[in-house]
C-alpha positions in Angstrom: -189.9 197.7 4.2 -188.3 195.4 6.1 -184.9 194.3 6.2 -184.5 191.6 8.7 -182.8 188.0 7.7 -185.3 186.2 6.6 -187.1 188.9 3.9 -183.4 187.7 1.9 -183.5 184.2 3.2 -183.0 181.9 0.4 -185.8 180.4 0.2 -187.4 183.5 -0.5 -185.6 184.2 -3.6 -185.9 180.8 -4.9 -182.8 180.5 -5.6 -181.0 178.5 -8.0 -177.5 179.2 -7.3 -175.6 180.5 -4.5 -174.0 183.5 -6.8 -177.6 184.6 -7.2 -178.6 185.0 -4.5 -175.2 186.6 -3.1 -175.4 188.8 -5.9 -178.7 189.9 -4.4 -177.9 190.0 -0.8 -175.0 192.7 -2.2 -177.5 194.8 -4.7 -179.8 195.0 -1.7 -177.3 196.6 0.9 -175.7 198.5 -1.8 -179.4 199.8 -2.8 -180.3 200.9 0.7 -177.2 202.5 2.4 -178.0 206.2 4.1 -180.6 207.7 2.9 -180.7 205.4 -0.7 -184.2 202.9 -0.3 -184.2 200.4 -2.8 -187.3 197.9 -3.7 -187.4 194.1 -4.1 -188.6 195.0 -7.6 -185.3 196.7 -8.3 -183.3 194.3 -7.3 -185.4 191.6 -9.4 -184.9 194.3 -12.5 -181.0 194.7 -11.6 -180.6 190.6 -11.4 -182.6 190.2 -14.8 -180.0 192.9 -16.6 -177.1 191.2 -15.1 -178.5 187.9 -15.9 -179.4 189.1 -19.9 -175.9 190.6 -20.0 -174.3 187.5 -19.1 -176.4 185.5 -21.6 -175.9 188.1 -24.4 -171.7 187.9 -23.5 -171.7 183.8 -23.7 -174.1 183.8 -27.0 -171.4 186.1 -28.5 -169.6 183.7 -30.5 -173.2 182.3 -31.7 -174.3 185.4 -32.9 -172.5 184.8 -36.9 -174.0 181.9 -36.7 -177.5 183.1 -36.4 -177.0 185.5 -38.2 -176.0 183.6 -41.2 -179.7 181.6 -40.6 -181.3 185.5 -41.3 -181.5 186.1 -37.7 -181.8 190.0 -37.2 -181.8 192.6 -34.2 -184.3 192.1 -31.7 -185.1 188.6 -32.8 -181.3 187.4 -31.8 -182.3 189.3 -27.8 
């Protein structure tokens, strides 16, 4: 695995936004201090959570709303 400066370039993230990719930059190193290793794939699956979390949090005040139109469970995720 390498760690140098341009595997976390942005361009290699595609990023959208620069709290994205900042937000990755920081799971990386977090992920890989001492003896911890972890994989791109990690980080992808941390940045999707954090990213659903954040969607879930602002879609709060829709939720009565869709749930009023029969919207249930795993159809409102």
């Amino acid at each position: 695995m390498t760690t140098s400066a341009n595997y976390l370039s942005p361009h290699y993230f595609n990023r959208k936004s620069e709290y994205w990719y900042n937000l990755s930059l920081k799971i990386y190193k977090q992920g890989n201090k001492g003896s911890d290793r972890m994989t791109r794939t990690q980080v992808a699956e941390k940045i999707e959570t954090t990213a659903y979390e954040f969607a879930k949090k602002e879609l709060e005040a829709e939720i009565p709303k869709l749930e009023s139109q029969r919207f249930r469970g795993e159809d409102l995720d």
